[in-house]
PyMOL CGO cylinders between C-alpha atoms (Angstrom):
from pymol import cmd
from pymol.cgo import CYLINDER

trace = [
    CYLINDER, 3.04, -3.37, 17.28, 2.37, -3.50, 13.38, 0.3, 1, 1, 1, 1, 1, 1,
    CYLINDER, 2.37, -3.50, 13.38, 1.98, -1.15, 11.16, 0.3, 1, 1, 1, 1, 1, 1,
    CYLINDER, 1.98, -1.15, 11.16, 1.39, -0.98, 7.85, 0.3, 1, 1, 1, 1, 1, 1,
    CYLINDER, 1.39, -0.98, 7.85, 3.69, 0.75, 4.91, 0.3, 1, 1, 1, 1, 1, 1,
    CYLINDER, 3.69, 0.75, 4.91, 3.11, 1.93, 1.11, 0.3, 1, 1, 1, 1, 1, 1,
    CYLINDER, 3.11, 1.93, 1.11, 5.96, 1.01, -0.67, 0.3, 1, 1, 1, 1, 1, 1,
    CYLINDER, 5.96, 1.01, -0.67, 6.99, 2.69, -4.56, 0.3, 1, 1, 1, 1, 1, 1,
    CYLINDER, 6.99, 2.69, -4.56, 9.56, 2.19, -7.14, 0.3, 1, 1, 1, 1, 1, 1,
    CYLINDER, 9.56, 2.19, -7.14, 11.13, 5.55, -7.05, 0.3, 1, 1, 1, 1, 1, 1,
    CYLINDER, 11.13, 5.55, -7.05, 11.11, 6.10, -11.12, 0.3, 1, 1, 1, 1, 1, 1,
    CYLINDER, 11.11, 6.10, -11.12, 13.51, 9.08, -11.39, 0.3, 1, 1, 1, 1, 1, 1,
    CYLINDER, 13.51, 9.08, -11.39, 16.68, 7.38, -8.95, 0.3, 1, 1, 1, 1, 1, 1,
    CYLINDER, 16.68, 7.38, -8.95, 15.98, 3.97, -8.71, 0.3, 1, 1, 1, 1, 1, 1,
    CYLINDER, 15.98, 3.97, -8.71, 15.06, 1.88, -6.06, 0.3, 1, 1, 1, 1, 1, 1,
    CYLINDER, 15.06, 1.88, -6.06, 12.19, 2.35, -3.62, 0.3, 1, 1, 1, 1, 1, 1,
    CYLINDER, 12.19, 2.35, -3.62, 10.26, 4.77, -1.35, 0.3, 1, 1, 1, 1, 1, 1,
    CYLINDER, 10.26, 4.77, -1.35, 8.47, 3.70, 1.65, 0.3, 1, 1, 1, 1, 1, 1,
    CYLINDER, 8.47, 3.70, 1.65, 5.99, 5.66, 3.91, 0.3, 1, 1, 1, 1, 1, 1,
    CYLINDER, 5.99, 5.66, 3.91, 4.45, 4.55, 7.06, 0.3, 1, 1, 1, 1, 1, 1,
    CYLINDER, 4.45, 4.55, 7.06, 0.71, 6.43, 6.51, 0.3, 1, 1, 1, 1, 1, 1,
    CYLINDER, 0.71, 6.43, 6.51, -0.28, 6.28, 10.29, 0.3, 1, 1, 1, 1, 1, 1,
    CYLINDER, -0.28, 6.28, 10.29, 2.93, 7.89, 11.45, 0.3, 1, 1, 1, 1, 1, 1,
    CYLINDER, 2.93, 7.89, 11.45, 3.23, 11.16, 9.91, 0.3, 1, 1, 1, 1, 1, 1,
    CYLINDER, 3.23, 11.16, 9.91, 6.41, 11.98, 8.14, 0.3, 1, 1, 1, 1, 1, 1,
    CYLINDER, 6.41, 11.98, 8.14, 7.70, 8.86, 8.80, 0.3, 1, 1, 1, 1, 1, 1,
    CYLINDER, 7.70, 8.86, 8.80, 9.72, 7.89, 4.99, 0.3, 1, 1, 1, 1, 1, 1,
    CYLINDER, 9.72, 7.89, 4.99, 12.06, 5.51, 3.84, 0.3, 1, 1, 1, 1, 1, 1,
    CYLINDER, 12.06, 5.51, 3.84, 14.35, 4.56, 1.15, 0.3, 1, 1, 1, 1, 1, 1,
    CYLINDER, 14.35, 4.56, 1.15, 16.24, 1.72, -0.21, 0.3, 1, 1, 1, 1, 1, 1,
    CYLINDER, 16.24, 1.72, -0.21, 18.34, 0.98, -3.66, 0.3, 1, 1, 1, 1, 1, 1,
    CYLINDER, 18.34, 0.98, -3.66, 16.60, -3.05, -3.11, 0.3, 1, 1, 1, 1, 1, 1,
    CYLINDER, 16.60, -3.05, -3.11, 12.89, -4.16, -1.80, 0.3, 1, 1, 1, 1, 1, 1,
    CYLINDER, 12.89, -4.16, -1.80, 14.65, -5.59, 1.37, 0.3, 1, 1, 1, 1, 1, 1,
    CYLINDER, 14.65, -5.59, 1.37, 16.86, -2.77, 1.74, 0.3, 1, 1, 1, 1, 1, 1,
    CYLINDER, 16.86, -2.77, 1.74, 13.51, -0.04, 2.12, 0.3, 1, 1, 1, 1, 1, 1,
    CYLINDER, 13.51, -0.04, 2.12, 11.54, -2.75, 4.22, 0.3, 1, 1, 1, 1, 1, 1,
    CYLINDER, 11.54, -2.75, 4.22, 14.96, -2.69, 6.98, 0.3, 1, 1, 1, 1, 1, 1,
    CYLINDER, 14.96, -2.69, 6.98, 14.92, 1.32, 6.69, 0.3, 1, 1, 1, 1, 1, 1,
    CYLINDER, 14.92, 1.32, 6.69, 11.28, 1.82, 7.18, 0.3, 1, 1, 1, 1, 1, 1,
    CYLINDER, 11.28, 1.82, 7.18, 11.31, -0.52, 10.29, 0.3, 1, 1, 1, 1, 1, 1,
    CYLINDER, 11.31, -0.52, 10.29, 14.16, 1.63, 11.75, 0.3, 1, 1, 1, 1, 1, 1,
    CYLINDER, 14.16, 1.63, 11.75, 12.72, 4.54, 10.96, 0.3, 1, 1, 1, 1, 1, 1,
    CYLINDER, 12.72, 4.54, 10.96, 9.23, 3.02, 12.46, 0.3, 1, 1, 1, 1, 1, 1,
    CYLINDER, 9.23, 3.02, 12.46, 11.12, 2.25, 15.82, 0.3, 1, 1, 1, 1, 1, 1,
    CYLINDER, 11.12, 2.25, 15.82, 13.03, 5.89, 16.45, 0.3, 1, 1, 1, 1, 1, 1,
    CYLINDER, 13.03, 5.89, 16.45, 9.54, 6.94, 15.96, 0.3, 1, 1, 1, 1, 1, 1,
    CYLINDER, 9.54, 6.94, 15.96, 7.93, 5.31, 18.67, 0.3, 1, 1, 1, 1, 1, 1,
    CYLINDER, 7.93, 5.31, 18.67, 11.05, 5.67, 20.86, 0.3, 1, 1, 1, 1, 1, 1,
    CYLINDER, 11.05, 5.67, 20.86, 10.64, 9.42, 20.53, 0.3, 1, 1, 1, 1, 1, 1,
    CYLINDER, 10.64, 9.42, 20.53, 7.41, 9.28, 21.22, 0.3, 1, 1, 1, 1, 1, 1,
    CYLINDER, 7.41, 9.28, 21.22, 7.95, 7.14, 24.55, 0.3, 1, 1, 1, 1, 1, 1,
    CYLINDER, 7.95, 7.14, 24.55, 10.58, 9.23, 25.61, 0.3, 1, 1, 1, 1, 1, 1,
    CYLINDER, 10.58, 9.23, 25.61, 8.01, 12.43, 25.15, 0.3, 1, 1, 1, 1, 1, 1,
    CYLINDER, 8.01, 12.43, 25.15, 5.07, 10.34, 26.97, 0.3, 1, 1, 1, 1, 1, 1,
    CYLINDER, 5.07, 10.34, 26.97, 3.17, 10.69, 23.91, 0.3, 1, 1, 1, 1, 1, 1,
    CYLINDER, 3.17, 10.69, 23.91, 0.80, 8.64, 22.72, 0.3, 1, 1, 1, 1, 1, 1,
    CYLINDER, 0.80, 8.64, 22.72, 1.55, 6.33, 20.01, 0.3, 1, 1, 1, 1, 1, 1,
    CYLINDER, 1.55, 6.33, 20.01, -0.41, 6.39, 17.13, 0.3, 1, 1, 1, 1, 1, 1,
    CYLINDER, -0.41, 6.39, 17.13, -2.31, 3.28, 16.18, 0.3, 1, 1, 1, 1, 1, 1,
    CYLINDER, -2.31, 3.28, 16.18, -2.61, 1.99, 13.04, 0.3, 1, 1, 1, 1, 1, 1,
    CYLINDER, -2.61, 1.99, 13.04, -5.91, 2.53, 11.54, 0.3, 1, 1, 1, 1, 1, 1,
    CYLINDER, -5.91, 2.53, 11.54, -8.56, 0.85, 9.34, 0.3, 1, 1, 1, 1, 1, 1,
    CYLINDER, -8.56, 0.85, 9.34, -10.10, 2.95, 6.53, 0.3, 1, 1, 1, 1, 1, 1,
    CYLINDER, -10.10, 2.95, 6.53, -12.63, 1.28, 4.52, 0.3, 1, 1, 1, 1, 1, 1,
    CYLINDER, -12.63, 1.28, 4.52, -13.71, 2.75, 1.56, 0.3, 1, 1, 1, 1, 1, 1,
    CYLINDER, -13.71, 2.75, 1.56, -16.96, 1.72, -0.35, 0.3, 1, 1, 1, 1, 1, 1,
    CYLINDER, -16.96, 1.72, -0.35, -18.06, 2.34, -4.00, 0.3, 1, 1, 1, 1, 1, 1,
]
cmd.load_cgo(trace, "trace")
């Protein structure tokens, strides 16, 4: 399962902020690049494990195209 994640340089502490946008309230941080791209896969893997352990469904990643 992949998922894609938005990652920012956090301007005000340092390092960087990661979200995962199609699992809601799923965040991550990290002082290096490497360090927020371990943390959001952790964070990306308790998610689905709580969401197995509910039955829930897991959401899937999803496609938005946008056109100007």
């Amino acid at each position: 399962m992949r998922f894609k994640v938005i990652v920012e340089p956090d301007i005000e502490e340092g390092g960087y902020i990661v979200s995962c946008p199609s699992l809601p309230g799923c965040h991550s941080q990290g002082e290096t690049l490497d360090e927020a791209l371990e943390n959001i896969g952790d964070a990306i893997k308790g998610y689905v494990e709580v969401f197995k352990k509910h039955n829930r469904p897991i959401p899937q990643e999803m496609e938005i195209e946008v056109s100007l």
